[in-house]
Wavefront OBJ file of the C-alpha trace (Angstrom):
o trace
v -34.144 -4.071 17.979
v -31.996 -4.204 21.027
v -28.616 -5.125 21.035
v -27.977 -8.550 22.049
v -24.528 -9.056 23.658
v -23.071 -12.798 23.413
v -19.427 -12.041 24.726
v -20.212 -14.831 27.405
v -20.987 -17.403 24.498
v -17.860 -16.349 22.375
v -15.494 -16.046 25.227
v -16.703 -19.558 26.787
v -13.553 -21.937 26.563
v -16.343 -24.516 25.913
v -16.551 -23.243 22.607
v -13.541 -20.850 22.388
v -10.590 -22.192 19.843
v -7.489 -21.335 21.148
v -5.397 -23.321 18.651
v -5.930 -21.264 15.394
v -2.675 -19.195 13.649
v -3.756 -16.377 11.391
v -0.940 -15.275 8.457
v -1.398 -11.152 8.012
v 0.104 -10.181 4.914
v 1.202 -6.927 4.691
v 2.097 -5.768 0.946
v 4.384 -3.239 0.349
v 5.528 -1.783 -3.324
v 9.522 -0.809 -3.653
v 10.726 1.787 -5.611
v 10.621 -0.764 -8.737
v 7.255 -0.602 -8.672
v 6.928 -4.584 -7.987
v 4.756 -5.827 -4.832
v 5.711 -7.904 -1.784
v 4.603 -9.237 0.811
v 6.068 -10.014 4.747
v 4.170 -12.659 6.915
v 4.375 -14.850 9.594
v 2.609 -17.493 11.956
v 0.676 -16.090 15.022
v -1.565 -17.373 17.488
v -4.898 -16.359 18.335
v -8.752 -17.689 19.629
v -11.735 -17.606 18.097
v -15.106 -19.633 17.654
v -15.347 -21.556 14.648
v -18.616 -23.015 12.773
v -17.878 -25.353 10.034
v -20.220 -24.336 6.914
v -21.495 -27.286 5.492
v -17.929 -29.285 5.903
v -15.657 -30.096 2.521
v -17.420 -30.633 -0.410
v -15.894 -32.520 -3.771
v -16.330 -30.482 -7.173
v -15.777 -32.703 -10.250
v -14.975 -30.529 -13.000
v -13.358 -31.432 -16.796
v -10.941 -29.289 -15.529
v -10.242 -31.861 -12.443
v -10.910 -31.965 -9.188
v -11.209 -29.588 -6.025
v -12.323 -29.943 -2.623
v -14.002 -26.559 -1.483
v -14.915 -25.786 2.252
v -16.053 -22.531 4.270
v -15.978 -21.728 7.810
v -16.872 -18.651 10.166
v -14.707 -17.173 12.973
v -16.015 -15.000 15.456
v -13.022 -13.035 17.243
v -11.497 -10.465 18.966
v -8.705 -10.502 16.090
v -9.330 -8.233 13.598
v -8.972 -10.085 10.384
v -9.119 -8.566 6.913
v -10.099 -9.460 3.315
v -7.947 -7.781 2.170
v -6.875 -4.070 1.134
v -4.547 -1.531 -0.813
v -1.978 -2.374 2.081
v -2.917 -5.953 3.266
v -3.390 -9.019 1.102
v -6.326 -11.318 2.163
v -5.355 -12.978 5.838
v -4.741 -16.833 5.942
v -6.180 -18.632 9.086
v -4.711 -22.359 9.592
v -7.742 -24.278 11.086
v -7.758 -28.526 12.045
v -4.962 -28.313 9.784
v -6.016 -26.792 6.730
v -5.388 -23.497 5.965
v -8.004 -20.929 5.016
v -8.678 -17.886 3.436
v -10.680 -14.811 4.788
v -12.716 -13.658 1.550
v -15.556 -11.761 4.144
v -14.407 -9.551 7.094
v -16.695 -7.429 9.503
v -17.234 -5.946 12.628
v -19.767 -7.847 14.713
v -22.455 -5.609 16.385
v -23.265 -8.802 18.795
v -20.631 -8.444 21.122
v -18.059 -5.888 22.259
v -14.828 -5.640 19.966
v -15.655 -8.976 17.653
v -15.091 -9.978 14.121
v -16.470 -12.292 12.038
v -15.019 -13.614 9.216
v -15.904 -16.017 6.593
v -13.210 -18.057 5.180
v -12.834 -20.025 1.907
v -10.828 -23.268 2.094
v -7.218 -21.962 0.441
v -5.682 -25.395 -1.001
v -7.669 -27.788 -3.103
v -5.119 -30.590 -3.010
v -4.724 -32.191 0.405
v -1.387 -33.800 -0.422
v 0.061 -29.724 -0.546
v 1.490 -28.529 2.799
v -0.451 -25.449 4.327
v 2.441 -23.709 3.248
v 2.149 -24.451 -0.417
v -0.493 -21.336 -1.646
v -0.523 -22.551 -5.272
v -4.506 -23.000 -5.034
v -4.650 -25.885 -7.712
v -5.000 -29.696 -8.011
v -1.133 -31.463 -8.527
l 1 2 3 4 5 6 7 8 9 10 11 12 13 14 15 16 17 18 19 20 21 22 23 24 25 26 27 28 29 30 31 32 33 34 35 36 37 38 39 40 41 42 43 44 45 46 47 48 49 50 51 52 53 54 55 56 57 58 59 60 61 62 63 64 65 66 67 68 69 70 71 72 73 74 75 76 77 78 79 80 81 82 83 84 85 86 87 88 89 90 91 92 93 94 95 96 97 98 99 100 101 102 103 104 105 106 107 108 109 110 111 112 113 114 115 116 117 118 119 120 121 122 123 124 125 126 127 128 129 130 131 132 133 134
């Protein structure tokens, strides 16, 4: 199969997102043996496809609002690692999680990554990574 190269798709400002911040978490482990972590905020572009939009899981448990999206983009973004902790990408205000990270063979030098809604509660700020209904 030949290689199909869509670089003039994914770079298109039509369709490129230049408003997205990605969180890398490095983890490091002292000398105590306990983990931590050092992040920040930075910008970068990618093209993002909603998949499927925000769904509402009832549970007896309670209730969650799940959502996944794709990126395709030159930023390498992980799923995590022994050194790295999963990336967080903040997208139309909601941040998300990368649980699926790959090289793209459609393309020179892209990623795509498949990310998992990362708060259930909408009234938590993006900040807030406690993952459960308040």
């Amino acid at each position: 199969m030949a290689s199909l190269d869509v670089s003039d798709v994914l770079d298109d400002p039509d369709f490129l997102d230049t408003t997205l911040m990605l969180r890398p978490r490095a983890v490091t482990v002292g000398q105590d043996g306990i983990a931590s972590s050092t992040d920040g905020w930075l910008p970068f572009a990618g093209v993002v496809i909603p998949d499927g939009g925000q769904d509402l899981i009832q549970s007896g448990e309670g209730d969650a609002v799940q959502g996944d999206i794709t990126i395709y983009t030159r930023t390498e973004l992980t799923a995590g690692d022994s050194q790295r902790a999963a990336d967080t990408v903040l997208w139309d205000g909601d941040p998300y999680r990368v649980i699926n990270a790959q090289a793209w063979r459609y393309g020179s030098g892209y990623f795509r990554a498949v990310c998992k809604l990362a708060i259930l509660n909408s009234e938590q700020s993006p900040n807030d990574d406690a993952g459960f209904l308040g």
